[in-house]
Backbone and ligand atoms as CSV (ligand in chain L), in Angstrom:
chain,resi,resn,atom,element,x,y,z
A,1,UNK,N,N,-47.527,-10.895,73.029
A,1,UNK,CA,C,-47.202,-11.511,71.741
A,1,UNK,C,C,-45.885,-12.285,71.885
A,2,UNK,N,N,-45.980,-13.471,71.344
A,2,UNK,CA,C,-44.826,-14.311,71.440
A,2,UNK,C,C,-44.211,-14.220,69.729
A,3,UNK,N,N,-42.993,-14.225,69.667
A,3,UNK,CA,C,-42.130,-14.297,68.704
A,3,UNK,C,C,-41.141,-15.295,68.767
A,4,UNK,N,N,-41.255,-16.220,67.952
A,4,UNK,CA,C,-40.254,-17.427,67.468
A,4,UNK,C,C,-39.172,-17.118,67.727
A,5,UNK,N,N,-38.201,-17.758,68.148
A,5,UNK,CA,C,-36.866,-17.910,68.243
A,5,UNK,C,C,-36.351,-17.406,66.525
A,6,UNK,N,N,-36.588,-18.306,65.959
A,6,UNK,CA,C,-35.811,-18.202,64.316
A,6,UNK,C,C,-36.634,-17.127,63.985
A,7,UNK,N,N,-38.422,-16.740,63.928
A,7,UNK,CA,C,-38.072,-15.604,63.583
A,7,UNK,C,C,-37.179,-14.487,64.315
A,8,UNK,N,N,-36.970,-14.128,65.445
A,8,UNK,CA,C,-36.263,-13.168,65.746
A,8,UNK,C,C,-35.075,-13.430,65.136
A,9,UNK,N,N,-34.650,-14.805,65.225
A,9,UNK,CA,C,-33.395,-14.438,64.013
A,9,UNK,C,C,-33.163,-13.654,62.855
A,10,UNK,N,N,-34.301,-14.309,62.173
A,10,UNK,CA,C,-34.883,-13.406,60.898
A,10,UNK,C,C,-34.466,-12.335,60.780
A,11,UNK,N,N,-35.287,-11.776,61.854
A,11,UNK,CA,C,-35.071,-10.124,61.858
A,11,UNK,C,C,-33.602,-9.712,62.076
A,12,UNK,N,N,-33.260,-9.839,63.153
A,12,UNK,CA,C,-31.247,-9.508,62.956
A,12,UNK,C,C,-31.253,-9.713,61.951
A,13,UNK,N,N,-31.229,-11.041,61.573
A,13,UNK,CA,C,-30.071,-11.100,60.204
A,13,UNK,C,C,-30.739,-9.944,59.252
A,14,UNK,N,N,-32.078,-9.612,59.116
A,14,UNK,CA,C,-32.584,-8.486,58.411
A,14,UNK,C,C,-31.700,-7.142,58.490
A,15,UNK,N,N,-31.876,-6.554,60.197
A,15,UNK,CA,C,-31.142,-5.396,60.478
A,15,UNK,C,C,-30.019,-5.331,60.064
A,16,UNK,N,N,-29.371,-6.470,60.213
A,16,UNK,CA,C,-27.407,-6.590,59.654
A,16,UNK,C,C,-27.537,-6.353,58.198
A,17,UNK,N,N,-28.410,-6.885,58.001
A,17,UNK,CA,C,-27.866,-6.325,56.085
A,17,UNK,C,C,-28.423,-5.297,55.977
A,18,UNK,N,N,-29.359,-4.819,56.273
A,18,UNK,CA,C,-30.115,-3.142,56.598
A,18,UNK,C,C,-28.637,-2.171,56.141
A,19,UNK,N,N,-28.163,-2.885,57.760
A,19,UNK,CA,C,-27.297,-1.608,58.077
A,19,UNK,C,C,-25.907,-1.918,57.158
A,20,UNK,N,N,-25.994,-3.142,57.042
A,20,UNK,CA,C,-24.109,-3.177,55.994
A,20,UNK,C,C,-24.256,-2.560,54.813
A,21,UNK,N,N,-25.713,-2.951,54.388
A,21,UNK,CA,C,-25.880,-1.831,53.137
A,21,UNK,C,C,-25.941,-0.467,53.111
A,22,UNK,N,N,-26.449,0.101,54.392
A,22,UNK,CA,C,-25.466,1.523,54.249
A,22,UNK,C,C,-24.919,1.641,54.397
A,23,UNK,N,N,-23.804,1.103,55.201
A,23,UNK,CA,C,-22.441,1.249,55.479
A,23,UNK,C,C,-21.651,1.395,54.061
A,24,UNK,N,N,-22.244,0.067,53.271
A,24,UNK,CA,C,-21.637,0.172,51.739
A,24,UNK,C,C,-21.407,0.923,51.769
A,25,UNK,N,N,-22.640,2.100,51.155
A,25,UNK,CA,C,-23.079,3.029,50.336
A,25,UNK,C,C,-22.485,4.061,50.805
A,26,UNK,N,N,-22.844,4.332,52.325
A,26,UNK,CA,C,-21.649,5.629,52.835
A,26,UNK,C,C,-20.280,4.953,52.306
A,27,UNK,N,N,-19.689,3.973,52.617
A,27,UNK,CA,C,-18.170,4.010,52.463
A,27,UNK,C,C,-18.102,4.144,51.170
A,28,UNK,N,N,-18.211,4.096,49.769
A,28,UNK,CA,C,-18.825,4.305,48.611
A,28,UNK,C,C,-18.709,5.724,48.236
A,29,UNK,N,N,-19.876,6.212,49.056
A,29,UNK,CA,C,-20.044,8.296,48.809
A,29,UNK,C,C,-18.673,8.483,49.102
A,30,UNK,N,N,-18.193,8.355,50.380
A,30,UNK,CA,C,-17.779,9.381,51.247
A,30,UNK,C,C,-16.441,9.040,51.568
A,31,UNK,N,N,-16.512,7.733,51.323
A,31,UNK,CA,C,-14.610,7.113,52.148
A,31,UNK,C,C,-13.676,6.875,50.782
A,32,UNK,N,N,-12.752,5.997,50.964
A,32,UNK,CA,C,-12.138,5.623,50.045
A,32,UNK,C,C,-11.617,7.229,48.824
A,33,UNK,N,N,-11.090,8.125,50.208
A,33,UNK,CA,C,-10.850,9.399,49.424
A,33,UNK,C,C,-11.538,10.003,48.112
A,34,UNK,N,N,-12.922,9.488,48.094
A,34,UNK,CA,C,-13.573,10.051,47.045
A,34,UNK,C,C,-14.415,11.413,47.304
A,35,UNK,N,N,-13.902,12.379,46.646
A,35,UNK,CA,C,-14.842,13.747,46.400
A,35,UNK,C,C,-15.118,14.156,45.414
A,36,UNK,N,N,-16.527,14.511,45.479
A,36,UNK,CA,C,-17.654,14.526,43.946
A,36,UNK,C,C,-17.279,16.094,43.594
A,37,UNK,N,N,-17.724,15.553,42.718
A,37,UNK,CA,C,-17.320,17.350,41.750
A,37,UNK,C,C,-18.924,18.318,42.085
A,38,UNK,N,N,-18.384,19.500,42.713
A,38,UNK,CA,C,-19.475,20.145,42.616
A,38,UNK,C,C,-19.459,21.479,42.122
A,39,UNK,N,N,-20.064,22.633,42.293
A,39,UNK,CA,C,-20.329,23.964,41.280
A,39,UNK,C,C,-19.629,25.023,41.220
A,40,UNK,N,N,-18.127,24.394,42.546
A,40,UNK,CA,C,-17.157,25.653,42.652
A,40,UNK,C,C,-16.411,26.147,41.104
A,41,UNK,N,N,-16.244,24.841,40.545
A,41,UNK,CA,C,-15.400,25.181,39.058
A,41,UNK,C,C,-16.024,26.602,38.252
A,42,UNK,N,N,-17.541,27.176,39.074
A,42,UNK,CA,C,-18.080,28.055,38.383
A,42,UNK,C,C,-18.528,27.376,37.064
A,43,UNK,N,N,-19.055,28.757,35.664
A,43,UNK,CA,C,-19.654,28.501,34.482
A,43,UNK,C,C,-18.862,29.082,33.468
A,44,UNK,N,N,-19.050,28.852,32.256
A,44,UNK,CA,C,-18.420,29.118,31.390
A,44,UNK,C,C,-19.179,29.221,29.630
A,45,UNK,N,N,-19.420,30.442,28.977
A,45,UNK,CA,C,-20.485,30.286,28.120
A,45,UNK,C,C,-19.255,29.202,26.615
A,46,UNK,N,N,-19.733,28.147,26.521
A,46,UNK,CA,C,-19.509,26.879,25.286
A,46,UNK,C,C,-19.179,27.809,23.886
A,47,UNK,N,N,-19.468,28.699,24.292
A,47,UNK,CA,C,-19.572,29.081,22.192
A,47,UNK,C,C,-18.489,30.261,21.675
A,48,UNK,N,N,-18.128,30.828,23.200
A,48,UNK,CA,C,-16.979,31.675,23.073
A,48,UNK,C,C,-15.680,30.986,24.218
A,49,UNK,N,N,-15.474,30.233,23.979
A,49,UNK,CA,C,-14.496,29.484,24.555
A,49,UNK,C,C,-13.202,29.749,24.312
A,50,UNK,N,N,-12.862,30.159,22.520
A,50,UNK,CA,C,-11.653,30.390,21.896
A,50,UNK,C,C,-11.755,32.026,22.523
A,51,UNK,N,N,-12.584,32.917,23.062
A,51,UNK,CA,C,-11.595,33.696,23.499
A,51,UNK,C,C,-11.588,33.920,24.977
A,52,UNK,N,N,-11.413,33.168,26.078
A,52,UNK,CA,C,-11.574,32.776,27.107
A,52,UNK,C,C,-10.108,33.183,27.479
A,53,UNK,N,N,-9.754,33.783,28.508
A,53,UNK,CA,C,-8.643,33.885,29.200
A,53,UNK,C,C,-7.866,32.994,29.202
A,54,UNK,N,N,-8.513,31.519,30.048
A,54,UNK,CA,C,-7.904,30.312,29.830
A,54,UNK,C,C,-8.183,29.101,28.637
A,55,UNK,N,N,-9.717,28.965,28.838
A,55,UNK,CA,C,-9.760,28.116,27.781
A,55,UNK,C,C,-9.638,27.886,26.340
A,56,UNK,N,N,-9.449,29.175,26.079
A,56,UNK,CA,C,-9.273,29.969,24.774
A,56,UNK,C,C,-7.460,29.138,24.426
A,57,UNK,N,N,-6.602,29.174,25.342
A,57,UNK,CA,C,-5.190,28.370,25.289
A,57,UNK,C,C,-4.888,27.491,26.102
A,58,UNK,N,N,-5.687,26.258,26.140
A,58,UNK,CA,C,-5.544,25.811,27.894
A,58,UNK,C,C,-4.456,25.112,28.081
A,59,UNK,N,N,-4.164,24.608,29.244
A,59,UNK,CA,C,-3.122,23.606,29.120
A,59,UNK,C,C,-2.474,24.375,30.675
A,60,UNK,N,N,-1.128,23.831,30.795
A,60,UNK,CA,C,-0.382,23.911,32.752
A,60,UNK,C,C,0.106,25.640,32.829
A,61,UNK,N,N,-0.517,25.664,33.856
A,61,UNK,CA,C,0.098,27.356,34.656
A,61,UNK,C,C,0.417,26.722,36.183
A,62,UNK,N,N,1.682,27.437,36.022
A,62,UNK,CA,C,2.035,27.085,37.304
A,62,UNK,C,C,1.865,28.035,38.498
A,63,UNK,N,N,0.979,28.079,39.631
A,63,UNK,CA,C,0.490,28.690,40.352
A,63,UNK,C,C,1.144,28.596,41.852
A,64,UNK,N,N,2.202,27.937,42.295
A,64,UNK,CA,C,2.702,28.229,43.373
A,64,UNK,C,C,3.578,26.861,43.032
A,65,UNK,N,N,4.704,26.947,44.540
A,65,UNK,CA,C,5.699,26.056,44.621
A,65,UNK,C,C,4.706,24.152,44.541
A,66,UNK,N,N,5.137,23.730,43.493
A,66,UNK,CA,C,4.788,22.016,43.439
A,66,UNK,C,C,2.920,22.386,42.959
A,67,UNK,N,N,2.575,23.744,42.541
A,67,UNK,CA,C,1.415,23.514,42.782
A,67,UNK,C,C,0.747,24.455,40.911
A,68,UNK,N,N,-0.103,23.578,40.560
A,68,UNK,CA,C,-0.191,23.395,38.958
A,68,UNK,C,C,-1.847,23.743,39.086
A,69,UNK,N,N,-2.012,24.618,37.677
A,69,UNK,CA,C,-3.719,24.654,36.799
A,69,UNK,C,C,-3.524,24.137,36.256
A,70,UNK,N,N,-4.278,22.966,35.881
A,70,UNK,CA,C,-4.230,22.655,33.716
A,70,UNK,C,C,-5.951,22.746,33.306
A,71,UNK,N,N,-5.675,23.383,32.349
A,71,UNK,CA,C,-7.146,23.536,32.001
A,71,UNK,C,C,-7.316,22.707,30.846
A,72,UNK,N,N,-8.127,21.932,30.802
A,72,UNK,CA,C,-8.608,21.174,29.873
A,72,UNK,C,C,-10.280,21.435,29.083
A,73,UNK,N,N,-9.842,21.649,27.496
A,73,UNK,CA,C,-11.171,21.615,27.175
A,73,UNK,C,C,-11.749,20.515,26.101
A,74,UNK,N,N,-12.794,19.788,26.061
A,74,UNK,CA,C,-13.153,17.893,25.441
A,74,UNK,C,C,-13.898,18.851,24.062
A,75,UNK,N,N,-13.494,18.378,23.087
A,75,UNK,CA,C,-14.608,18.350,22.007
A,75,UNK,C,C,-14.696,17.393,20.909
A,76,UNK,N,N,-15.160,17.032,20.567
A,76,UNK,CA,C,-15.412,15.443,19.725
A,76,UNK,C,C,-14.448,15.804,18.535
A,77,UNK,N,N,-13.215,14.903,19.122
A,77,UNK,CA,C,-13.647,13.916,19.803
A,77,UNK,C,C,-11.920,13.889,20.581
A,78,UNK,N,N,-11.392,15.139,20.898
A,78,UNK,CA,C,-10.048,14.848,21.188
A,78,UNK,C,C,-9.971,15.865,23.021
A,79,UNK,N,N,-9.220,15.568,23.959
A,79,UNK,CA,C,-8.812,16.709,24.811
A,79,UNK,C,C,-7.785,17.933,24.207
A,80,UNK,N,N,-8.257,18.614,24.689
A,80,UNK,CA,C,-7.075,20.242,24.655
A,80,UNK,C,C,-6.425,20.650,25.573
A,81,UNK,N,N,-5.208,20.190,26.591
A,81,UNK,CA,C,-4.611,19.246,25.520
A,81,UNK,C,C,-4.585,18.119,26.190
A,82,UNK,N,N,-3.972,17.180,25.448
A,82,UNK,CA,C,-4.163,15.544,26.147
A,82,UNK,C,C,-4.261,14.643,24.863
A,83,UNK,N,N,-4.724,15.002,23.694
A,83,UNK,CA,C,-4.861,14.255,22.429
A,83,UNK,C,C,-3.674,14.524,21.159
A,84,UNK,N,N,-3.509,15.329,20.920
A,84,UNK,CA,C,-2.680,15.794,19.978
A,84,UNK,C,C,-1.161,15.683,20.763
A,85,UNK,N,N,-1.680,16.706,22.198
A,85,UNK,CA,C,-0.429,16.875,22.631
A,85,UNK,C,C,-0.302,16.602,24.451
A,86,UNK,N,N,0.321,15.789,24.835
A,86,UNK,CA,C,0.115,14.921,26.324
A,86,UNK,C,C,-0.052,15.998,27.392
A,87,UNK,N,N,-0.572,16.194,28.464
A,87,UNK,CA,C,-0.463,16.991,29.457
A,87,UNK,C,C,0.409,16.493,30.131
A,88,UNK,N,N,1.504,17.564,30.149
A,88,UNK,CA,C,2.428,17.285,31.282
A,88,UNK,C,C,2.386,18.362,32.451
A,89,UNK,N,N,2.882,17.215,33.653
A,89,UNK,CA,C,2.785,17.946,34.797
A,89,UNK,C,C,3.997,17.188,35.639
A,90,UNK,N,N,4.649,18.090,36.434
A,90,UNK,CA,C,5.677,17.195,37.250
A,90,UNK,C,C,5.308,16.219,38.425
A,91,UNK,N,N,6.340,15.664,38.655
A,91,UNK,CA,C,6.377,14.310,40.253
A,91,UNK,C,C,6.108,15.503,41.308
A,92,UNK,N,N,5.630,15.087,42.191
A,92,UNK,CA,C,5.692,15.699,43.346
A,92,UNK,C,C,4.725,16.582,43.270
A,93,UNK,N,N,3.444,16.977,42.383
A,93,UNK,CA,C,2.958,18.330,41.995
A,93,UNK,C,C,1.584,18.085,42.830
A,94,UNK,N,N,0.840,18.891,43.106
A,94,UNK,CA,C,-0.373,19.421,43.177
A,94,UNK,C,C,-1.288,20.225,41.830
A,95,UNK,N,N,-1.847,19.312,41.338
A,95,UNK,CA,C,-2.408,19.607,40.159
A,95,UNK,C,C,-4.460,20.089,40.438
A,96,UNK,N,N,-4.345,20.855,40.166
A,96,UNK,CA,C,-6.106,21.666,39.921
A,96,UNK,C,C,-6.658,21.579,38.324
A,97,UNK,N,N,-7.107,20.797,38.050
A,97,UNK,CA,C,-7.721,20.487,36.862
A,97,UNK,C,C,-9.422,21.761,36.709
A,98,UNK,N,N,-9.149,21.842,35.663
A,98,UNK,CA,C,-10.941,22.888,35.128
A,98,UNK,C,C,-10.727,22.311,33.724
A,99,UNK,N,N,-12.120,21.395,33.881
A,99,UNK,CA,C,-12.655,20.916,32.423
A,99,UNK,C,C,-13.382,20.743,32.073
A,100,UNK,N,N,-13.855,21.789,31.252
A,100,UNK,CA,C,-15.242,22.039,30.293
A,100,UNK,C,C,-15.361,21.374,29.115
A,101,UNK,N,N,-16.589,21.285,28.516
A,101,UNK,CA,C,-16.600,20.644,26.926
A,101,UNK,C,C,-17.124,22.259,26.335
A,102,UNK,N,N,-16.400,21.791,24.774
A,102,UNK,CA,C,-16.835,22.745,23.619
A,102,UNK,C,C,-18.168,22.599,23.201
A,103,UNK,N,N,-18.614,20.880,22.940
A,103,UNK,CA,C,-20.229,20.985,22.347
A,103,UNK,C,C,-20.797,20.297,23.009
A,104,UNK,N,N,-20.556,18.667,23.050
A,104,UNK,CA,C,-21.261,17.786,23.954
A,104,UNK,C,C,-21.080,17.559,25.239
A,105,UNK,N,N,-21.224,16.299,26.110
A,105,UNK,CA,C,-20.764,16.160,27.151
A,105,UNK,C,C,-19.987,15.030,26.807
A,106,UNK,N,N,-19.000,15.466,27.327
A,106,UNK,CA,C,-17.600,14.559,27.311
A,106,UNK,C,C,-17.147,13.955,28.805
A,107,UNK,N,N,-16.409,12.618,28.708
A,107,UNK,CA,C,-16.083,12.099,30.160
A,107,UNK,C,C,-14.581,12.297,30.107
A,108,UNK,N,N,-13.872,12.891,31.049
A,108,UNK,CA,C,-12.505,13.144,31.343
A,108,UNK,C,C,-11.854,12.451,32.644
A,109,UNK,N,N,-11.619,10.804,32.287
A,109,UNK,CA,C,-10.905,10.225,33.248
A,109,UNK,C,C,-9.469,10.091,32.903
A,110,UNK,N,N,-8.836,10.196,34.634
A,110,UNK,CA,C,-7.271,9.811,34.322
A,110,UNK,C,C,-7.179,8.388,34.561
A,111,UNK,N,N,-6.949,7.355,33.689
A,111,UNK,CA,C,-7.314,6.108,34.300
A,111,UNK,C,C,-5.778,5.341,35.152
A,112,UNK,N,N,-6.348,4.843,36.085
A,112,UNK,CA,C,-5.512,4.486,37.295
A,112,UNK,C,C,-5.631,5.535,38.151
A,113,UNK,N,N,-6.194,6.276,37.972
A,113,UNK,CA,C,-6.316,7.343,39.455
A,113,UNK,C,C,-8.003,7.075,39.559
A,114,UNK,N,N,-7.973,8.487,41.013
A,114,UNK,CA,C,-9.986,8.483,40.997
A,114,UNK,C,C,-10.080,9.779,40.447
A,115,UNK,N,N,-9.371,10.516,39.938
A,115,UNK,CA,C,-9.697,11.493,38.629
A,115,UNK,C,C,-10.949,11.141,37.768
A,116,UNK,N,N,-11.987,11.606,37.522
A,116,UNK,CA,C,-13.007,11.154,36.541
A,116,UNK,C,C,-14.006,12.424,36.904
A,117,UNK,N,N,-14.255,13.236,35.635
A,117,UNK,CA,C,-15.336,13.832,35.688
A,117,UNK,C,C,-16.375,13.774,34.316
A,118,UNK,N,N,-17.595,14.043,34.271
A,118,UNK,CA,C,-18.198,14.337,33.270
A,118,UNK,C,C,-17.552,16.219,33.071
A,119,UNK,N,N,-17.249,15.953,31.680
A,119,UNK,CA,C,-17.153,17.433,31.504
A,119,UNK,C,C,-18.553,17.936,30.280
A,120,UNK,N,N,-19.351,19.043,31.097
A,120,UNK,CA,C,-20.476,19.407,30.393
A,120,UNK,C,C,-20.335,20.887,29.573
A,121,UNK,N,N,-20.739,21.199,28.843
A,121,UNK,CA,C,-20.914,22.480,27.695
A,121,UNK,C,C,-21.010,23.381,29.071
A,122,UNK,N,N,-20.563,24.826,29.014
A,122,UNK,CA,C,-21.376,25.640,29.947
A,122,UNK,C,C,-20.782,25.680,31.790
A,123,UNK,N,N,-20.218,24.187,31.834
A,123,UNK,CA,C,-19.882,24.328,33.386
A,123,UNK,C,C,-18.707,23.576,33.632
A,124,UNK,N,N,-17.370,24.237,34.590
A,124,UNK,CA,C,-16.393,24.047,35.412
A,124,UNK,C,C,-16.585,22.999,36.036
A,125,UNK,N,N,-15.117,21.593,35.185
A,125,UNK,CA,C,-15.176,20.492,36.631
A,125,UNK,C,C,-14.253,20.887,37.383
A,126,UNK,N,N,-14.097,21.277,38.621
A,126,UNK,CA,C,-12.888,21.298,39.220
A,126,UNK,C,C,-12.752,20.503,40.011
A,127,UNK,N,N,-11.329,19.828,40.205
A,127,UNK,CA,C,-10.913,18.985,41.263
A,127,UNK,C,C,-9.035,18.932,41.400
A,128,UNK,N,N,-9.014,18.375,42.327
A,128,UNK,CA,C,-7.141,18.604,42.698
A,128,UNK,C,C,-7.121,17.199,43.076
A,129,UNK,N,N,-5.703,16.841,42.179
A,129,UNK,CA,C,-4.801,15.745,42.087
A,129,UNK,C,C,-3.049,15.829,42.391
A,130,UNK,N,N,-2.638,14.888,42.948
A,130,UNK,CA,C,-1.571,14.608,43.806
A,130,UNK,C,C,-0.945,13.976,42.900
A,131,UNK,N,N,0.143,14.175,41.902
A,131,UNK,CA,C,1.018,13.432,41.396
A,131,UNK,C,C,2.207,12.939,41.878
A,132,UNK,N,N,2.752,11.482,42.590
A,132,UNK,CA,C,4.073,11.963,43.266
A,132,UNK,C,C,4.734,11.388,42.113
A,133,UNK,N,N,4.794,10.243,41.474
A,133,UNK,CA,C,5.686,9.590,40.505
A,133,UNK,C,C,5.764,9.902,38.985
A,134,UNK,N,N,7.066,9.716,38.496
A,134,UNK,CA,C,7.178,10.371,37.199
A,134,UNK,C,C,6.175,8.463,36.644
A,135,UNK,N,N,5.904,8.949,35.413
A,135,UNK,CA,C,4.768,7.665,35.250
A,135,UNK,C,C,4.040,8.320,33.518
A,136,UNK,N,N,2.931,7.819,33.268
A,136,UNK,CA,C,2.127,7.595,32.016
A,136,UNK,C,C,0.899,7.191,32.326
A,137,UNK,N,N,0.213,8.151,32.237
A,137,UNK,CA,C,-1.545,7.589,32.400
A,137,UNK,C,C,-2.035,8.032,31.030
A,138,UNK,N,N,-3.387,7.260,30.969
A,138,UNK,CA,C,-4.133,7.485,29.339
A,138,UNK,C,C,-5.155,8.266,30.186
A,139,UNK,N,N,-5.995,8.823,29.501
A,139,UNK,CA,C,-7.074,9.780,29.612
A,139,UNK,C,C,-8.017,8.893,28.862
A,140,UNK,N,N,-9.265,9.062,29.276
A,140,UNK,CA,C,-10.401,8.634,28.257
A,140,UNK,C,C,-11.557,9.493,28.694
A,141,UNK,N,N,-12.583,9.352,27.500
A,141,UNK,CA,C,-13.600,9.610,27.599
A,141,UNK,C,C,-14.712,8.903,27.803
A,142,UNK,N,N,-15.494,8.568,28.783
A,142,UNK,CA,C,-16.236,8.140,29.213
A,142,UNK,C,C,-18.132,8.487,28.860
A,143,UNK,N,N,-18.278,9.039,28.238
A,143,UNK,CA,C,-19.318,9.847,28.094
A,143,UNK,C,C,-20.148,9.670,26.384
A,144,UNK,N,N,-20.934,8.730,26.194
A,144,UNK,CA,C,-21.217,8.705,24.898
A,144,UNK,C,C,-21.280,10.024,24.438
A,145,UNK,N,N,-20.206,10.499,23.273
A,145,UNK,CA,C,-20.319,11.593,22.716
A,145,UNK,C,C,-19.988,12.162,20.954
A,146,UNK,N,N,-20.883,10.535,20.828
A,146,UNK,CA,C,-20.945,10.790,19.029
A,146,UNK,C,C,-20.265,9.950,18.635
A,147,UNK,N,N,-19.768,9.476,17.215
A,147,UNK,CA,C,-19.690,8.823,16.545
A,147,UNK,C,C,-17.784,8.126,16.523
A,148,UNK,N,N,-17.284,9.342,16.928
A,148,UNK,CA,C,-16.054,9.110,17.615
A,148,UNK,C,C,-15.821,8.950,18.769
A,149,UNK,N,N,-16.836,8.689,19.732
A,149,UNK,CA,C,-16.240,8.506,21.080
A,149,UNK,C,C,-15.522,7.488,21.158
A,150,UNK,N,N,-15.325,6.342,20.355
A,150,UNK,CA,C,-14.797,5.339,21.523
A,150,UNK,C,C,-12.873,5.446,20.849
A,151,UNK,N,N,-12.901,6.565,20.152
A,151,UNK,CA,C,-11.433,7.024,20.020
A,151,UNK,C,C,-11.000,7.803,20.459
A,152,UNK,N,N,-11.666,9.117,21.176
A,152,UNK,CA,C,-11.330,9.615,22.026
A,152,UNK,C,C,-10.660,9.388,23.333
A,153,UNK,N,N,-9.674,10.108,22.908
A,153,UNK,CA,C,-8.350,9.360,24.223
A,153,UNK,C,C,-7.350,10.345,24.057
A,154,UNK,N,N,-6.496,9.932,25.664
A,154,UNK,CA,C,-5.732,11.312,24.979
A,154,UNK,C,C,-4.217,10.562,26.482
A,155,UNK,N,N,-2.765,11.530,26.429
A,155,UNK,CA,C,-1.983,11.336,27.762
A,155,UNK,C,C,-1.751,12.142,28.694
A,156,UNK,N,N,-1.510,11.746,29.921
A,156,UNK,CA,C,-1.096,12.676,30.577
A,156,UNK,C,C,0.370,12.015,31.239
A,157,UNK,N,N,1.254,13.022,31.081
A,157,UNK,CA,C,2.776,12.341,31.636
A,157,UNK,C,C,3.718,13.054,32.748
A,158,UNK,N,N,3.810,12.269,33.458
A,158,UNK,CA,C,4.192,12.912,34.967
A,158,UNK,C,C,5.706,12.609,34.655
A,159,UNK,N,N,6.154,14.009,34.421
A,159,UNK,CA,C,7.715,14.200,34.198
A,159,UNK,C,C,8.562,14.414,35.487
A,160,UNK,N,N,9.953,14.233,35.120
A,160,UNK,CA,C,10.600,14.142,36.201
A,160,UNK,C,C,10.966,15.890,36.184
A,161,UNK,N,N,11.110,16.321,37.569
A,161,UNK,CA,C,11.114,18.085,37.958
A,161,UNK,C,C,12.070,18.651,36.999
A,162,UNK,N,N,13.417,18.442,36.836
A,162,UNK,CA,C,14.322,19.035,35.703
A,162,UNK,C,C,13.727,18.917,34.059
A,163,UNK,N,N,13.633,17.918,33.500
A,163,UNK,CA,C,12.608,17.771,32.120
A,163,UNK,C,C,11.855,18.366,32.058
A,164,UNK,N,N,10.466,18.644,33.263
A,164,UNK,CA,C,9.563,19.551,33.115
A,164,UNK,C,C,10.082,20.626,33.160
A,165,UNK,N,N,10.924,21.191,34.133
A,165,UNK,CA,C,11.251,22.634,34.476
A,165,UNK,C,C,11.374,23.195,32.727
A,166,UNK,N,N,12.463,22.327,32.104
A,166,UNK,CA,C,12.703,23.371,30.708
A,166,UNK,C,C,11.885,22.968,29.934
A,167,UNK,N,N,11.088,21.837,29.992
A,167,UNK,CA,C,9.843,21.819,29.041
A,167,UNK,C,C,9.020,23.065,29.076
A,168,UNK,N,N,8.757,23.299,31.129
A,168,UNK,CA,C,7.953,24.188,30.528
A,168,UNK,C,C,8.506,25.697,30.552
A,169,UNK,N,N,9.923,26.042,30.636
A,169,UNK,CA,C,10.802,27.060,30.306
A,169,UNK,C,C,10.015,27.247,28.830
A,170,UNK,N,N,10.792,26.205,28.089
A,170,UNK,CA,C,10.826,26.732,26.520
A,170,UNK,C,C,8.987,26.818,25.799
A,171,UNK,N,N,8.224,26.193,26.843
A,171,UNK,CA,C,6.698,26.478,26.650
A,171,UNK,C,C,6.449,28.561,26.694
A,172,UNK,N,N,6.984,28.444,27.864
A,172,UNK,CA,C,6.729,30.536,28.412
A,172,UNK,C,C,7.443,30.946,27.529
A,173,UNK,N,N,8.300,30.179,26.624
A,173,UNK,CA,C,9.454,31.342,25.768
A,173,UNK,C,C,8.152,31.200,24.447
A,174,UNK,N,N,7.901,30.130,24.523
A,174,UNK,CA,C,7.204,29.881,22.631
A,174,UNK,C,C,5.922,31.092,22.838
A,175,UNK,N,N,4.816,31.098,24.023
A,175,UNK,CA,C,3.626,32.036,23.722
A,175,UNK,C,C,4.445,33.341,24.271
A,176,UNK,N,N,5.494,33.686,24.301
A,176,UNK,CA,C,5.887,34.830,24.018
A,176,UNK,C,C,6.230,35.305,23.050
A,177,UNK,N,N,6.709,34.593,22.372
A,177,UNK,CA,C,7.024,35.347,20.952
A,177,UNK,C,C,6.032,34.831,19.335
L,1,CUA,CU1,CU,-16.047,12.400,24.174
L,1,CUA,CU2,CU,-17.072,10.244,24.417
């Protein structure tokens, strides 16, 4: 069997985009420091939430040197916290986010980072974020979730280490007494 010159071109130029298109797609999944949220965050039953260890009061525990929980919980149409009241976390921190929704499914992005999860009724997003600069990001919700979604919004503010320190001093003094 004889094959044309141009078609065999054909074909390369076929294989090359074959393969650049997975290349995309892997660099896409897998590169560009992106990791998908998967089922470690564990479950969580939606309807008793208020008396939840954490989610019941969520918001920053500080769990080792530079290294932060904040638990976040979405319900239509505000974060807990992040809407009423900004999540703060310091420069330099290692932050572990867990964020569940109360009723619907809610989207919990930090925008300007690759922070972004769907947060669903019932199940743990977990993921860890690197804050180095004191700064201002908005939060949004991403997730059609009713009639208020597209006001749903909320901050998160990367304080400088002394500000936070007695911010969150006088935080451990307030749920103590
Ligand atoms: Cu919550 Cu959209």
């Amino acid at each position: 069997m004889e094959i044309h010159a141009y078609e065999k071109l054909w074909l390369a130029l076929a294989l090359v985009l074959i393969v650049g298109f997975i290349g995309t797609i892997t660099y896409g999944a897998a590169g560009a420091g992106i990791d998908m949220i998967d089922d470690k965050g564990g479950t969580v039953d939606p309807t008793t939430l208020d008396d939840h260890p954490k989610f019941g009061d969520p918001g920053i525990e500080k769990t080792g040197e530079n290294q932060y929980d904040v638990y976040v919980v979405t319900r239509q149409f505000v974060f807990e916290p992040g809407t009423t009241q900004p999540i703060r976390v310091p420069e330099g921190s290692t932050v572990t986010f867990h964020v569940t929704a109360a009723d619907v499914i809610h989207g919990f992005e930090v925008v300007g980072t690759n922070a972004n999860t769907m947060a669903i009724p019932g199940q743990v997003a977990e993921f860890t974020v690197e804050f180095d600069e004191p700064g201002e990001y908005g939060l949004l919700c991403n997730e059609y979730c009713g009639s208020g979604h597209h006001v749903m919004e909320g901050k998160l503010v990367v304080m400088e280490q002394s500000e936070f320190d007695s911010w969150y001093e006088q935080q451990q003094q307030e749920e103590e007494n």
